[in-house]
N, C-alpha and C positions, 0 to 999 in steps of 0.2 A: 188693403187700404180701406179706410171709412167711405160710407156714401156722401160724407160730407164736404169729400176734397172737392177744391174747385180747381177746374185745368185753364191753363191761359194759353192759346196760340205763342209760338216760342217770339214772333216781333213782338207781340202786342207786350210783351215781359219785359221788354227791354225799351230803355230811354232813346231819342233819338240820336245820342253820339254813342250809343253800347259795340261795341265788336261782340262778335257769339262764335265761339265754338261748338261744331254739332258733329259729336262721337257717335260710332257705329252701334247699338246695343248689340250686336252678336257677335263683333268683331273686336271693340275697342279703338278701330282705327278712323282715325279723322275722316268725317263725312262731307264736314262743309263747314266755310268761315261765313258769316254774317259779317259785313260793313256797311258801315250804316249810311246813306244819300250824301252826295257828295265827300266822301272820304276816299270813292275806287280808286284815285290817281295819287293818293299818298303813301305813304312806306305803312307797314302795319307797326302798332304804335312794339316796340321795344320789347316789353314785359309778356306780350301774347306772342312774340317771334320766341321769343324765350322759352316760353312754353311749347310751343310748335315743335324746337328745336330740343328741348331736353322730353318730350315726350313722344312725337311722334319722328322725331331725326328728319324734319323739314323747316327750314327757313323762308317764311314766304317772302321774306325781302331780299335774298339771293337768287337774282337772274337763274344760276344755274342750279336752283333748285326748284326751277318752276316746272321742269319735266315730274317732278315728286310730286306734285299737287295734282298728276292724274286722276282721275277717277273722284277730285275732290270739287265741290261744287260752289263757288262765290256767289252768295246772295245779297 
């Protein structure tokens, strides 16, 4: 990479309603979900459960898939 990239803190990258996905580099497997202040108590919005679900085989809006969200971190 050039010495001229500039890096941003992964919040500071994102708007204040952004959800994040943060993937493992060595592994591929979901690290951790970013929700942004006052959203922890709503469904995660459709389109990232979607993703969740055809990428990592978790739905974080299914109760009984919250055992699968081990080892993942909600910021």
């Amino acid at each position: 990479m050039s010495s001229d990239v500039e890096y941003f803190e992964f919040e500071d990258s994102l708007d204040e309603d952004d959800f994040g996905l943060i993937i493992c580099g060595k592994s591929g497997k979901l690290k951790g979900l970013f929700i942004p202040k006052g959203k922890e108590d709503e469904p995660i919005p459709e389109t990232i459960a979607e993703i969740c679900l055809a990428v990592f085989d978790v739905d974080p809006n299914e109760d009984e898939d919250k055992d699968s969200l081990e080892g993942v971190t909600i910021h």
